[in-house]
Predicted model as a PDB file, atoms N, CA, C, CB and O in Angstrom, pLDDT in the B-factor column:
MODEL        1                                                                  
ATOM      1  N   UNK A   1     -27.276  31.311  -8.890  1.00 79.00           N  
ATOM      2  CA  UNK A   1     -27.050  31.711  -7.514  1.00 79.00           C  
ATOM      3  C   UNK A   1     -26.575  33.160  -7.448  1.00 79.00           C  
ATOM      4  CB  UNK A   1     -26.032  30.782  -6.849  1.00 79.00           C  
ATOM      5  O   UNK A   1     -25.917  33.653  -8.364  1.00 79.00           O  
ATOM      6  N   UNK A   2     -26.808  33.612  -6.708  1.00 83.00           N  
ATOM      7  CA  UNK A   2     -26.439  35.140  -5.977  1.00 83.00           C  
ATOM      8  C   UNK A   2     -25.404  35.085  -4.468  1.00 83.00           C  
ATOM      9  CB  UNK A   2     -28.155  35.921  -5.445  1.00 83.00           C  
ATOM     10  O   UNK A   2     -25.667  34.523  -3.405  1.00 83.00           O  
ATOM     11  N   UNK A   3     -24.446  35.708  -4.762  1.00 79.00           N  
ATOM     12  CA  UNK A   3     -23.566  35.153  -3.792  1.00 79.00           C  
ATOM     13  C   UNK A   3     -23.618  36.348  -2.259  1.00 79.00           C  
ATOM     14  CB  UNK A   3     -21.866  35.007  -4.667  1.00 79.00           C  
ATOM     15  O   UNK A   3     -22.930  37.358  -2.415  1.00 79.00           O  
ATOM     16  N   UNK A   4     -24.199  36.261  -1.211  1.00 78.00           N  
ATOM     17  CA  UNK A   4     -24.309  37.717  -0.256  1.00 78.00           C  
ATOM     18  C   UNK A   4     -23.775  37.038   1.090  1.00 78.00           C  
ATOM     19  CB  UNK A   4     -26.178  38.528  -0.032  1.00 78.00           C  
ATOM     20  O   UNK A   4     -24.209  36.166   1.841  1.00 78.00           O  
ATOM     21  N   UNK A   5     -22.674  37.814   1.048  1.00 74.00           N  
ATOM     22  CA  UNK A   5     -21.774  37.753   2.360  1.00 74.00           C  
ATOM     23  C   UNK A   5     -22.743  37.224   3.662  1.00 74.00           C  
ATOM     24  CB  UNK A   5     -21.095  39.428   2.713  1.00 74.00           C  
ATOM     25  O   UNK A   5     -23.852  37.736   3.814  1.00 74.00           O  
ATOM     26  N   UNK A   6     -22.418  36.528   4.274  1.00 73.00           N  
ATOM     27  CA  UNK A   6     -23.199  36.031   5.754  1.00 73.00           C  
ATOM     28  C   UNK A   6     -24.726  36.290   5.528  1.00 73.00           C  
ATOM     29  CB  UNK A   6     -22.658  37.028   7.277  1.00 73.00           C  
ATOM     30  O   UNK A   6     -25.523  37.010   6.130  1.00 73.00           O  
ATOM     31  N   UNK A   7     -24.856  35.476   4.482  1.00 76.00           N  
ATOM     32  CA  UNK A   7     -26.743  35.225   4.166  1.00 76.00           C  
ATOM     33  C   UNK A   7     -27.452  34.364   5.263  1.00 76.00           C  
ATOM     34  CB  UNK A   7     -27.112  34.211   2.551  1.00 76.00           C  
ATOM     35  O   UNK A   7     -26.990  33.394   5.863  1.00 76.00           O  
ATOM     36  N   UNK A   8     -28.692  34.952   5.384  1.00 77.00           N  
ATOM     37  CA  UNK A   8     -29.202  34.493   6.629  1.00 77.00           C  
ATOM     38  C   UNK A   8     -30.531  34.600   6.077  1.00 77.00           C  
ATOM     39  CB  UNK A   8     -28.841  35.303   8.021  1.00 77.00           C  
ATOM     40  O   UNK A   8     -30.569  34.253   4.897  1.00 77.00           O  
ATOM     41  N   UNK A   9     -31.791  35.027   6.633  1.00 83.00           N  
ATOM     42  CA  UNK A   9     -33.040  34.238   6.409  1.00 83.00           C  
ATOM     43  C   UNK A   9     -33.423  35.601   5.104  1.00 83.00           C  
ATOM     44  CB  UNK A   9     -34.319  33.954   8.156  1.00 83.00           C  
ATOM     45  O   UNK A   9     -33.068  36.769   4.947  1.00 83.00           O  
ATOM     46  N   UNK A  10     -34.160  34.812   4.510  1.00 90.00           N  
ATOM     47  CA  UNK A  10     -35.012  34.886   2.662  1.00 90.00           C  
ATOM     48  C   UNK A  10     -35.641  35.001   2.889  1.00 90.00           C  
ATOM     49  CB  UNK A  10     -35.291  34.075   1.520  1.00 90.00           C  
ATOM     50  O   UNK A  10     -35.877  34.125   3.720  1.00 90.00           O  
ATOM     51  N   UNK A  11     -36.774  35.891   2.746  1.00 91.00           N  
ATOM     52  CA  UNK A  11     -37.909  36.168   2.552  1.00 91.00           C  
ATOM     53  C   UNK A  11     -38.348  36.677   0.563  1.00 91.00           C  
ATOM     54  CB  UNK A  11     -38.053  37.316   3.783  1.00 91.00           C  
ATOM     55  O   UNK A  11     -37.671  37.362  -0.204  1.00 91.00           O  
ATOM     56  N   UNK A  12     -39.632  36.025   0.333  1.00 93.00           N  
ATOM     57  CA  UNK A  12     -39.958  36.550  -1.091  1.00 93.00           C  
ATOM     58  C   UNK A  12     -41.244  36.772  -0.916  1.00 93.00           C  
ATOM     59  CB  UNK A  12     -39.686  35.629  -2.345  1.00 93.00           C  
ATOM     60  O   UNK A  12     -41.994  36.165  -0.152  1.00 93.00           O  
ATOM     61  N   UNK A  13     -41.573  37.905  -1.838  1.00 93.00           N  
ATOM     62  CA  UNK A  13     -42.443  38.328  -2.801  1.00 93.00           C  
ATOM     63  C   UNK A  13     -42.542  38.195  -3.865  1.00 93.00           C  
ATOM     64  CB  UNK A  13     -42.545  39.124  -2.865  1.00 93.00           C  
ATOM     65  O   UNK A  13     -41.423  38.378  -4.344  1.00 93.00           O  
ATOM     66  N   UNK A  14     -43.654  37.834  -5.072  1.00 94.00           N  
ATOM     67  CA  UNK A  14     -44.457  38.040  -6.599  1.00 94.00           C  
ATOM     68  C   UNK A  14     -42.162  37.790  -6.836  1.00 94.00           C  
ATOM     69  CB  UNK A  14     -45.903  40.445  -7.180  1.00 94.00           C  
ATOM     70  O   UNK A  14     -41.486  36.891  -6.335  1.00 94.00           O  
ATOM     71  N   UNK A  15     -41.688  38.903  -7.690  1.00 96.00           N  
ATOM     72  CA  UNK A  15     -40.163  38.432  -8.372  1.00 96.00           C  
ATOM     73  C   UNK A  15     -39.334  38.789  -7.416  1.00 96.00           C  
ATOM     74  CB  UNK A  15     -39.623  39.149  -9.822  1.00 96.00           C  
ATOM     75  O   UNK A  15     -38.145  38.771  -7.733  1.00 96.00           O  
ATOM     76  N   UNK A  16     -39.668  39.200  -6.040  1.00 95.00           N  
ATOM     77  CA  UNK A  16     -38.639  39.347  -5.218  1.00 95.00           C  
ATOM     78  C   UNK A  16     -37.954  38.700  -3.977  1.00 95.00           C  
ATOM     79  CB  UNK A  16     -38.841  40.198  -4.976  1.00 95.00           C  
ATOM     80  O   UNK A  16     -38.548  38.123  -3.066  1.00 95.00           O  
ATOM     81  N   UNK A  17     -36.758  38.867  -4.073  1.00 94.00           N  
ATOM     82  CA  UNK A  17     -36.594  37.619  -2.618  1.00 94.00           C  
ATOM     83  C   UNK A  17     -35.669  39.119  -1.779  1.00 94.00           C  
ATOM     84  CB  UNK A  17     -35.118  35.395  -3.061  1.00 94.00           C  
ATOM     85  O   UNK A  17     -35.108  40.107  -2.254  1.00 94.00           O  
ATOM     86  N   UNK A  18     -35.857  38.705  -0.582  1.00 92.00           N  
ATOM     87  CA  UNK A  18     -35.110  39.898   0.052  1.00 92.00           C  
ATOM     88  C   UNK A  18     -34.168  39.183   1.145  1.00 92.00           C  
ATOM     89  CB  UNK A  18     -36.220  41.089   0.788  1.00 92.00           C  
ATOM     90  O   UNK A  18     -34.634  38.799   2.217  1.00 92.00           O  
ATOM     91  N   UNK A  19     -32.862  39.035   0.816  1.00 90.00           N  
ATOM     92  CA  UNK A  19     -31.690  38.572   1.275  1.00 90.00           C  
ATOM     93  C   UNK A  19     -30.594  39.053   2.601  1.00 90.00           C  
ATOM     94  CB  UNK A  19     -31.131  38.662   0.195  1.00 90.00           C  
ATOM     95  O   UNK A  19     -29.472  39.524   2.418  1.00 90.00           O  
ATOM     96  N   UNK A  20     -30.996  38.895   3.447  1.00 85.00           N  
ATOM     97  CA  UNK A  20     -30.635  39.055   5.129  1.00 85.00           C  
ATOM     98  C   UNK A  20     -29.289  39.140   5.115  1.00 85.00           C  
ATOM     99  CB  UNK A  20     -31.072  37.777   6.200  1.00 85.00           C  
ATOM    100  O   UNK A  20     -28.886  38.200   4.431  1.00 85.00           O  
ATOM    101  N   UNK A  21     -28.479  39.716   5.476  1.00 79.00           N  
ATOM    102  CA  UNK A  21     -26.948  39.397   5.300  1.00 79.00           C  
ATOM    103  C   UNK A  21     -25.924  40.198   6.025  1.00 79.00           C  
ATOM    104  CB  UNK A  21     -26.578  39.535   3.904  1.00 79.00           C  
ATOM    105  O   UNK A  21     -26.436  41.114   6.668  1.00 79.00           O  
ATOM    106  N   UNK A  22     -24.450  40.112   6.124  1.00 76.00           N  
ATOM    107  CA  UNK A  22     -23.477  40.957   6.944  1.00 76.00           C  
ATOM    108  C   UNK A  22     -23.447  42.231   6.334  1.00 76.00           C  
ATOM    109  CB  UNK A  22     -22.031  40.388   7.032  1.00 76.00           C  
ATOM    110  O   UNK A  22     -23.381  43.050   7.251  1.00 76.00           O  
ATOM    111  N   UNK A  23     -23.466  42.883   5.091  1.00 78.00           N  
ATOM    112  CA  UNK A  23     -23.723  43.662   4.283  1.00 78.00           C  
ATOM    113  C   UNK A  23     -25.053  44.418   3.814  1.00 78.00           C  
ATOM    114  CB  UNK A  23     -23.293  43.139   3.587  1.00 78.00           C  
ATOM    115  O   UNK A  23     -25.195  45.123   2.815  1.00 78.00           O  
ATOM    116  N   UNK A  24     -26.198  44.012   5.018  1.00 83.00           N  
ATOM    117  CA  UNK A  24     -27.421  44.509   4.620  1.00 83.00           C  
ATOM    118  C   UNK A  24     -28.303  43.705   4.277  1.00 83.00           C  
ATOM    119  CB  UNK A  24     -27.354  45.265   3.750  1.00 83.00           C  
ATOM    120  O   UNK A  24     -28.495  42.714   4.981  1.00 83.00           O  
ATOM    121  N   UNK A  25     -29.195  43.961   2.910  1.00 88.00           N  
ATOM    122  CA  UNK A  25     -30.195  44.091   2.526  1.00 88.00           C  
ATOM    123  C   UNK A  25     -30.410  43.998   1.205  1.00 88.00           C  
ATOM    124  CB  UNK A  25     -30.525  44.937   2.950  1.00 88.00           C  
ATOM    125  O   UNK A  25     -30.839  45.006   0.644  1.00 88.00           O  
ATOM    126  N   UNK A  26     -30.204  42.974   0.538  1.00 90.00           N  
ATOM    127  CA  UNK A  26     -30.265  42.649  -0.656  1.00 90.00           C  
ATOM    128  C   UNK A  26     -31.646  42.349  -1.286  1.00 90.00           C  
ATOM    129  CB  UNK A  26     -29.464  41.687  -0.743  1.00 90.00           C  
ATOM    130  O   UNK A  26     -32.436  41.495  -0.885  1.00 90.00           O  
ATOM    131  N   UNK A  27     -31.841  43.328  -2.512  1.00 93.00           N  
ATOM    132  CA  UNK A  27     -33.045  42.462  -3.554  1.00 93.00           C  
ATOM    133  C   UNK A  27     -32.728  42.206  -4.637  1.00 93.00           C  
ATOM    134  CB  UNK A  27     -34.291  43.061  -3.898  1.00 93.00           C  
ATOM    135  O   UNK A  27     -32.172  42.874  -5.510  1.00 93.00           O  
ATOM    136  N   UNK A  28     -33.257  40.733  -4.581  1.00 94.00           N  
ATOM    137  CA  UNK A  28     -32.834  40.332  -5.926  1.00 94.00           C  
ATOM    138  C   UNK A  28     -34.277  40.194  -6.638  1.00 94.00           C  
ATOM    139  CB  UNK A  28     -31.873  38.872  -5.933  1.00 94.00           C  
ATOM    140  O   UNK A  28     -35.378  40.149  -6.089  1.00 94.00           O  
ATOM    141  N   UNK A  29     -34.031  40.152  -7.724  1.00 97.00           N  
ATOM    142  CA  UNK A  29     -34.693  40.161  -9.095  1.00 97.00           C  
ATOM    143  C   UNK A  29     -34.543  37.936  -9.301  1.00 97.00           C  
ATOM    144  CB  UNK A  29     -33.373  41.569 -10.621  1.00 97.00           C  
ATOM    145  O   UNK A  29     -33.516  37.271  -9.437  1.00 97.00           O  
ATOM    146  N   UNK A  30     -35.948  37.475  -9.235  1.00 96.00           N  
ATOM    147  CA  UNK A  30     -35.928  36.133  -9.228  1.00 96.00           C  
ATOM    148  C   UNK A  30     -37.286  35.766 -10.048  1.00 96.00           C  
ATOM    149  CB  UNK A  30     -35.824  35.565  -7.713  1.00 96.00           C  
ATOM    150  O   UNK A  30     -38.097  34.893  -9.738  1.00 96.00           O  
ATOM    151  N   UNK A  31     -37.358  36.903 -11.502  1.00 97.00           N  
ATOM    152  CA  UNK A  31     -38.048  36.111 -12.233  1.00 97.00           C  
ATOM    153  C   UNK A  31     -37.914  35.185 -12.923  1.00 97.00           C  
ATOM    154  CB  UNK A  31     -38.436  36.497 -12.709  1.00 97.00           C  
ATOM    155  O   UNK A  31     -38.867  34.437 -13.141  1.00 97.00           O  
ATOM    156  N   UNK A  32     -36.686  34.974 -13.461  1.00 96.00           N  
ATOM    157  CA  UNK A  32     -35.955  34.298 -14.105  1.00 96.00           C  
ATOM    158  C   UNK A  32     -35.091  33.471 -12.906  1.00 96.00           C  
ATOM    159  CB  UNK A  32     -35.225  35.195 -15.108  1.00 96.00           C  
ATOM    160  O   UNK A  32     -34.020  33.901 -12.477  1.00 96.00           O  
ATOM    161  N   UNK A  33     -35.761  32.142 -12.402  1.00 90.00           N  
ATOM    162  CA  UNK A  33     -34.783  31.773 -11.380  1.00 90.00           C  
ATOM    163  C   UNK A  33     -33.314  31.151 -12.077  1.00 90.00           C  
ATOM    164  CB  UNK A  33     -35.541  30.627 -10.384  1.00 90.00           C  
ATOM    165  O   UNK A  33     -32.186  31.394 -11.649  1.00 90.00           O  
ATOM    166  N   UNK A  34     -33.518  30.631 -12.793  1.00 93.00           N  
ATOM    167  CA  UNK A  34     -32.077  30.592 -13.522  1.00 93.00           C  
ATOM    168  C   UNK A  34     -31.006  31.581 -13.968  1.00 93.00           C  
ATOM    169  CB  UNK A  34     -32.267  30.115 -14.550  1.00 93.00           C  
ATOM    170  O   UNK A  34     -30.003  31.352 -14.644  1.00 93.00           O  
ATOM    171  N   UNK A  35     -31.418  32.688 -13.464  1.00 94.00           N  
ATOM    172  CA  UNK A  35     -30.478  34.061 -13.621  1.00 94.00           C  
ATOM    173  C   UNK A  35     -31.058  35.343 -12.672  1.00 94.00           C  
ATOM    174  CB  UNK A  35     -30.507  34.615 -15.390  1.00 94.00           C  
ATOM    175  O   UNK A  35     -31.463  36.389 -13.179  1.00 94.00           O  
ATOM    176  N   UNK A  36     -31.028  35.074 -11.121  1.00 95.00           N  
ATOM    177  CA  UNK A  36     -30.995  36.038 -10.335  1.00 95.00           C  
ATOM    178  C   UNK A  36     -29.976  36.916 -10.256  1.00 95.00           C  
ATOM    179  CB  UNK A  36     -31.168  35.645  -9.375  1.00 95.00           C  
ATOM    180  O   UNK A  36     -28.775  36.764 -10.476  1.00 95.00           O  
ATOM    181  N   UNK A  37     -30.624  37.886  -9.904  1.00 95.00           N  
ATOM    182  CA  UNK A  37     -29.746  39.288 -10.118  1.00 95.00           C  
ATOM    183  C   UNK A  37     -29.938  39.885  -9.187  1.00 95.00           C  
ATOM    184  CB  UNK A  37     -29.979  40.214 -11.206  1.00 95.00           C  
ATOM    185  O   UNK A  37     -31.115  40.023  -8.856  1.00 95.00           O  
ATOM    186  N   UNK A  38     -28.970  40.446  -8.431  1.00 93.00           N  
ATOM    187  CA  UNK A  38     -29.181  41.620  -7.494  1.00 93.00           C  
ATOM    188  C   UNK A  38     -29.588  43.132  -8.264  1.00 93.00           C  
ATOM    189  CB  UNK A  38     -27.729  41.786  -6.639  1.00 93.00           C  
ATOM    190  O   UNK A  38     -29.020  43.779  -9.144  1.00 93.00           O  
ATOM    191  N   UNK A  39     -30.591  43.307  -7.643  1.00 95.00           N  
ATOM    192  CA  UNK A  39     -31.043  44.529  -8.196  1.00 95.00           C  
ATOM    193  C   UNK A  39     -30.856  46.261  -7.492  1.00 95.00           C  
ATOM    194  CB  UNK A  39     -32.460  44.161  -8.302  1.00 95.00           C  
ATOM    195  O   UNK A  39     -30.688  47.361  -8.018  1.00 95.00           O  
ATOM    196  N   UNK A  40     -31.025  45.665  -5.699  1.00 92.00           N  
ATOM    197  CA  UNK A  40     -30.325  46.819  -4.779  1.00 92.00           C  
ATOM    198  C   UNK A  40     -29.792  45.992  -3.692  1.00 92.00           C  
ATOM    199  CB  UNK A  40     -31.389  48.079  -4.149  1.00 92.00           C  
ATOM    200  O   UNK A  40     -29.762  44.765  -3.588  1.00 92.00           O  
ATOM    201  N   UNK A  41     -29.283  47.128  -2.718  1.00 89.00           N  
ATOM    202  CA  UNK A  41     -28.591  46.358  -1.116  1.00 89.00           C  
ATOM    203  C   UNK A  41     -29.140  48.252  -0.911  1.00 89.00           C  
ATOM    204  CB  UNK A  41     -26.043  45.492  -0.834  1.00 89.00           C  
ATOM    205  O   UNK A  41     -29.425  49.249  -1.574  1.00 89.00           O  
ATOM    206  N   UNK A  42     -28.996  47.722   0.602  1.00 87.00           N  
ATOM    207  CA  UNK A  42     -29.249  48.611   1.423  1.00 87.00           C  
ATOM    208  C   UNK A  42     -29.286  48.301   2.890  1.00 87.00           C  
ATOM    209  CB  UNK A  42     -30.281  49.083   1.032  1.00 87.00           C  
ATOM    210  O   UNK A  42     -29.349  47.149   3.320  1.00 87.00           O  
ATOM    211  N   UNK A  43     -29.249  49.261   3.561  1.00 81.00           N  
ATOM    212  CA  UNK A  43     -29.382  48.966   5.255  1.00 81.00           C  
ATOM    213  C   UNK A  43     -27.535  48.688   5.657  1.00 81.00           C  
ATOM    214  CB  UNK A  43     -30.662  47.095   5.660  1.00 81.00           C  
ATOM    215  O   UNK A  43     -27.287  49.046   6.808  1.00 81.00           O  
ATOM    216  N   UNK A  44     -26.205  48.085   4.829  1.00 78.00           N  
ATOM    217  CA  UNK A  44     -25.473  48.149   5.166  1.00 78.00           C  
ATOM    218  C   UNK A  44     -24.948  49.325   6.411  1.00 78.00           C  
ATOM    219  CB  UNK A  44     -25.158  47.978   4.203  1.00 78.00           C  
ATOM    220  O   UNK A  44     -24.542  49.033   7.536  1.00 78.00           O  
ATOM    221  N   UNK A  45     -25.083  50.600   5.873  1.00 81.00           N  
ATOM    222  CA  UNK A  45     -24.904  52.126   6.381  1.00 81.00           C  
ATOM    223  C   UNK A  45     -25.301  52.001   7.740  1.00 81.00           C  
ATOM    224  CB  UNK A  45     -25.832  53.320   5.594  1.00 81.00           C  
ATOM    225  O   UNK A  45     -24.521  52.601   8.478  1.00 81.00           O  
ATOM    226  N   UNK A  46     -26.300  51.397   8.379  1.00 78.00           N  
ATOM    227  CA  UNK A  46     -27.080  51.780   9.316  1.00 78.00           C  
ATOM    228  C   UNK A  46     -26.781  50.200  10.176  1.00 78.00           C  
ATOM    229  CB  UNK A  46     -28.739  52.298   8.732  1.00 78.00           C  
ATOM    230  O   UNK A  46     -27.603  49.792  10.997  1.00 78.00           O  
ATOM    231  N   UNK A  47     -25.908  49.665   9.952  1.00 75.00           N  
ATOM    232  CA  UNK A  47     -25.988  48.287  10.933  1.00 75.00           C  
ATOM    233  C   UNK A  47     -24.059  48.778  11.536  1.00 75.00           C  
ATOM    234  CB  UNK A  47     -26.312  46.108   9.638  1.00 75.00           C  
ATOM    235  O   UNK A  47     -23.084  49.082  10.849  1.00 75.00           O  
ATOM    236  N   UNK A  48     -24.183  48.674  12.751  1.00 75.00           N  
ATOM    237  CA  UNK A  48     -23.475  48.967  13.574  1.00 75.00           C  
ATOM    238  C   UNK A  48     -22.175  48.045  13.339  1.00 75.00           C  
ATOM    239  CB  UNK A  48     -24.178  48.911  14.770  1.00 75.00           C  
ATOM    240  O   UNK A  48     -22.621  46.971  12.934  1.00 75.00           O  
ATOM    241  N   UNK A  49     -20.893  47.979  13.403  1.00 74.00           N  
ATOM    242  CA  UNK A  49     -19.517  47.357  13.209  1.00 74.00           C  
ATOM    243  C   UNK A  49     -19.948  46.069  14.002  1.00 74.00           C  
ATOM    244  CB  UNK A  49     -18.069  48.288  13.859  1.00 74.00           C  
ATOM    245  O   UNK A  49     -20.441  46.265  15.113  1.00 74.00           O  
ATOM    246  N   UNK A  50     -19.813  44.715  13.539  1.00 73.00           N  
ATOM    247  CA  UNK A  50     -20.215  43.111  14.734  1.00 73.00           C  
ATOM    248  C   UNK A  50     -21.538  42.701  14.486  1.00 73.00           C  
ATOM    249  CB  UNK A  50     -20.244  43.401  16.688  1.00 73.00           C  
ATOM    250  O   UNK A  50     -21.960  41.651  14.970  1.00 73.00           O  
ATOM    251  N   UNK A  51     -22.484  43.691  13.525  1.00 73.00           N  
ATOM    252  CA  UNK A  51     -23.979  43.581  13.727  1.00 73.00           C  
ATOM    253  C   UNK A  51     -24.121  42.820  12.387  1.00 73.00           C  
ATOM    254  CB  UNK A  51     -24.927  45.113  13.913  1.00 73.00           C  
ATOM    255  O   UNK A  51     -23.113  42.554  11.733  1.00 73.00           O  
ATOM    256  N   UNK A  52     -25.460  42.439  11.935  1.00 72.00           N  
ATOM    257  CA  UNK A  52     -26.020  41.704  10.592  1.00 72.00           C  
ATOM    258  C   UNK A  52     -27.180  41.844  10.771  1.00 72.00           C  
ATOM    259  CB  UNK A  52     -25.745  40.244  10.275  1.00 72.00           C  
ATOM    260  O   UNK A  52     -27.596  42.009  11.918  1.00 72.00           O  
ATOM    261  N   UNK A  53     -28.054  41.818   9.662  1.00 75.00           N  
ATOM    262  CA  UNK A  53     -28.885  41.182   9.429  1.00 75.00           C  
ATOM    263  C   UNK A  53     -29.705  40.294  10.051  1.00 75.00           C  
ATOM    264  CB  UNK A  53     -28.563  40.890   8.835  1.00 75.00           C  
ATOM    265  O   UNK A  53     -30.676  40.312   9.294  1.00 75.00           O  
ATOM    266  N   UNK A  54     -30.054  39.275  11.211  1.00 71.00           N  
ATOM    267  CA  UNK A  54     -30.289  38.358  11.552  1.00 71.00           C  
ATOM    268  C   UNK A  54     -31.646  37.634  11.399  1.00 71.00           C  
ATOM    269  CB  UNK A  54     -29.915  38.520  12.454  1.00 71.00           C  
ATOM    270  O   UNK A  54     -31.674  36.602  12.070  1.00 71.00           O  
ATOM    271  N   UNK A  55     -32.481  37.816  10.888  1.00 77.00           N  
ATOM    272  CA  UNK A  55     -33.710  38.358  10.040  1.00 77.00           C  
ATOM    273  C   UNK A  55     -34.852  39.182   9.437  1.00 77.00           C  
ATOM    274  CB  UNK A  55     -34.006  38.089  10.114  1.00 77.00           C  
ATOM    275  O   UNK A  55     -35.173  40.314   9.797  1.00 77.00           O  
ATOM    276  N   UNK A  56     -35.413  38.462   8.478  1.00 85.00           N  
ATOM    277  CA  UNK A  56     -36.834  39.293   7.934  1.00 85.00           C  
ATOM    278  C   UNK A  56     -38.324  38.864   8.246  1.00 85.00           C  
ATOM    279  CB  UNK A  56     -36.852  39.266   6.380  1.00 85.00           C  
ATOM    280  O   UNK A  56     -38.725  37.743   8.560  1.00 85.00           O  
ATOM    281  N   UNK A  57     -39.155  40.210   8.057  1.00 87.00           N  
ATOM    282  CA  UNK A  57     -40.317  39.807   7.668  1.00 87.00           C  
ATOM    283  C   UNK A  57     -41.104  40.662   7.291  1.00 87.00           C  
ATOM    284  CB  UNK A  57     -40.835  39.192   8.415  1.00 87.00           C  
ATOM    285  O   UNK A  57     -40.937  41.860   7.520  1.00 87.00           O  
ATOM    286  N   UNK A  58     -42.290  40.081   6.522  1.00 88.00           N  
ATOM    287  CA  UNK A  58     -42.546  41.105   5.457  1.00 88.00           C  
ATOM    288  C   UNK A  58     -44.435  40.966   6.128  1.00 88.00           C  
ATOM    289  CB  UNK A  58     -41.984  40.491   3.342  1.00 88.00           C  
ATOM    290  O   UNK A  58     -45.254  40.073   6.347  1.00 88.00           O  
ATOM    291  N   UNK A  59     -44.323  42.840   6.250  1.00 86.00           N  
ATOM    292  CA  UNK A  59     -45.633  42.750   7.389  1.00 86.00           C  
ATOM    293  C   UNK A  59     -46.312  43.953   6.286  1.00 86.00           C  
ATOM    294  CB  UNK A  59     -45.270  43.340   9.586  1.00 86.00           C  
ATOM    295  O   UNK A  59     -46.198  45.178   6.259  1.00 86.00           O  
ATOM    296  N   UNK A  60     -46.920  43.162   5.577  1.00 86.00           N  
ATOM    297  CA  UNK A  60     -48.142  43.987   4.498  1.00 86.00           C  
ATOM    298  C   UNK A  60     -47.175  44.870   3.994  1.00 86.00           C  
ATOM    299  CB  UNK A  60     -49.672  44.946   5.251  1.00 86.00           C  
ATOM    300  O   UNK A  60     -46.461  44.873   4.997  1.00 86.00           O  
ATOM    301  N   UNK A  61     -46.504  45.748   3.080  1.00 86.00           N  
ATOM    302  CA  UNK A  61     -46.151  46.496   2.394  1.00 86.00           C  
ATOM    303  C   UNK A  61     -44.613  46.965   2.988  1.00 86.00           C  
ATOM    304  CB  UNK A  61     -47.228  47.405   2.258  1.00 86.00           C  
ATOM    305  O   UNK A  61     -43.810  47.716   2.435  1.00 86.00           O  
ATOM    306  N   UNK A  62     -44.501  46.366   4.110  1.00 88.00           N  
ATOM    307  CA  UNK A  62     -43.123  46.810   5.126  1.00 88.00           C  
ATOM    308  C   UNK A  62     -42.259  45.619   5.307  1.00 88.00           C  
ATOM    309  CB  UNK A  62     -43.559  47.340   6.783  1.00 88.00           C  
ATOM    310  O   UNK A  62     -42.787  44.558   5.640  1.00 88.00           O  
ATOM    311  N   UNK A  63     -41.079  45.691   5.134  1.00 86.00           N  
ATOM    312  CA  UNK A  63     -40.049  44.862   6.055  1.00 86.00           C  
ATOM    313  C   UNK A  63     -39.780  45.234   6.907  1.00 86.00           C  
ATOM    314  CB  UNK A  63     -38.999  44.557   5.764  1.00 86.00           C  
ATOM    315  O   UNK A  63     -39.448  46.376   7.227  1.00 86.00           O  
ATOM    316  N   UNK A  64     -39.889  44.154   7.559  1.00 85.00           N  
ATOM    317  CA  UNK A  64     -38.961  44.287   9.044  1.00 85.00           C  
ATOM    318  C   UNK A  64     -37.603  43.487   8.962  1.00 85.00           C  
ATOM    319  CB  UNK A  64     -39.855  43.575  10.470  1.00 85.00           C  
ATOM    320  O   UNK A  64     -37.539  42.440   8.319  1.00 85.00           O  
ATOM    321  N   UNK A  65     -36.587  43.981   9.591  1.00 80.00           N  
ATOM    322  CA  UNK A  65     -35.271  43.488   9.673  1.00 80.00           C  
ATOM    323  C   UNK A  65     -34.935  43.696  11.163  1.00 80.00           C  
ATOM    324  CB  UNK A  65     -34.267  44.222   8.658  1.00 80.00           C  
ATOM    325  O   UNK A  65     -35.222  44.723  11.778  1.00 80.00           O  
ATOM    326  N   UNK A  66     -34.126  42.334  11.832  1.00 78.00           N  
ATOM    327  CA  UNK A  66     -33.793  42.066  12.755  1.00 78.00           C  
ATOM    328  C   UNK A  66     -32.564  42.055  12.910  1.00 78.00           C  
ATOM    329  CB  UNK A  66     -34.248  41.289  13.004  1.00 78.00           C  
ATOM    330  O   UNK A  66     -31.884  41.237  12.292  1.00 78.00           O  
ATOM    331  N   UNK A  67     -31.975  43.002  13.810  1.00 75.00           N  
ATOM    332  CA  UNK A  67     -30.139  42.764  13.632  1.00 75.00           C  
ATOM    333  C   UNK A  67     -30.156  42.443  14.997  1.00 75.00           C  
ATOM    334  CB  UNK A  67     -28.863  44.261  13.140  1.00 75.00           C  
ATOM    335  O   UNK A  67     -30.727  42.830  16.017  1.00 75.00           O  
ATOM    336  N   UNK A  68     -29.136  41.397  14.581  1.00 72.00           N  
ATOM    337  CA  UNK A  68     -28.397  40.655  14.985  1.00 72.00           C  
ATOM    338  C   UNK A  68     -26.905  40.377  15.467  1.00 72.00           C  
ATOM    339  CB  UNK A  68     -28.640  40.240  14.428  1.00 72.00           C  
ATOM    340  O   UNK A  68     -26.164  40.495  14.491  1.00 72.00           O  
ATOM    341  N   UNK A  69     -26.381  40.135  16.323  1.00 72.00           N  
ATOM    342  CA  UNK A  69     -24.672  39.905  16.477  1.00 72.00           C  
ATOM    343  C   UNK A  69     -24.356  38.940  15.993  1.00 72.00           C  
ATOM    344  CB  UNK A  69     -24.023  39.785  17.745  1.00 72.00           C  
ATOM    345  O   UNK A  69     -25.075  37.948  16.119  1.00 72.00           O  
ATOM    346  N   UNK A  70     -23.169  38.888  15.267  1.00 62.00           N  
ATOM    347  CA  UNK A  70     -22.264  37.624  14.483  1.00 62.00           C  
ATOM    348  C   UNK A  70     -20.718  37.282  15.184  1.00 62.00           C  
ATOM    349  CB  UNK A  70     -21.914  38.168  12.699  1.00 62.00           C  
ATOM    350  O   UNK A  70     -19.764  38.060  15.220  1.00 62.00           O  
ATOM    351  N   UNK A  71     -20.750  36.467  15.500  1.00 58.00           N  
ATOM    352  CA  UNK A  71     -19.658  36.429  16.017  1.00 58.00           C  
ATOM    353  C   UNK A  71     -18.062  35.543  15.070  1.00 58.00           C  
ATOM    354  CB  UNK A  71     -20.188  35.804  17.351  1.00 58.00           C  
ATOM    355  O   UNK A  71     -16.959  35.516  15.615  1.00 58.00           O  
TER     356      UNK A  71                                                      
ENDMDL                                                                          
END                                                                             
């Protein structure tokens, strides 16, 4: 397991899963599903103080990310 603060919707690709969360934007590394690894985060910087993540989707070569309010 990979542990990401206020995880919300997963999306994967081929070894990647891309992890929705209060903290951004996590990729993990899930070739080895018995030893996922976070490999980056990102998008934290750019989500507003109350905001998250609230989902993904993966539109040909692009994510899209949906923020969201958490209350």
């Amino acid at each position: 397991t990979v542990a990401v603060p206020g995880a919300g919707q997963v999306v994967t690709r081929g070894d990647r899963a891309y992890v929705a969360g209060t903290g951004g934007i996590r990729v993990v590394d899930i070739a080895d599903p018995t030893n996922p690894r976070v490999v980056s985060t990102f998008g934290a910087a750019d989500i507003p103080a109350g905001l998250g993540v609230g989902g993904l989707e993966l539109n040909g070569d692009r994510l899209v990310a949906m923020v969201s309010k958490f209350d």
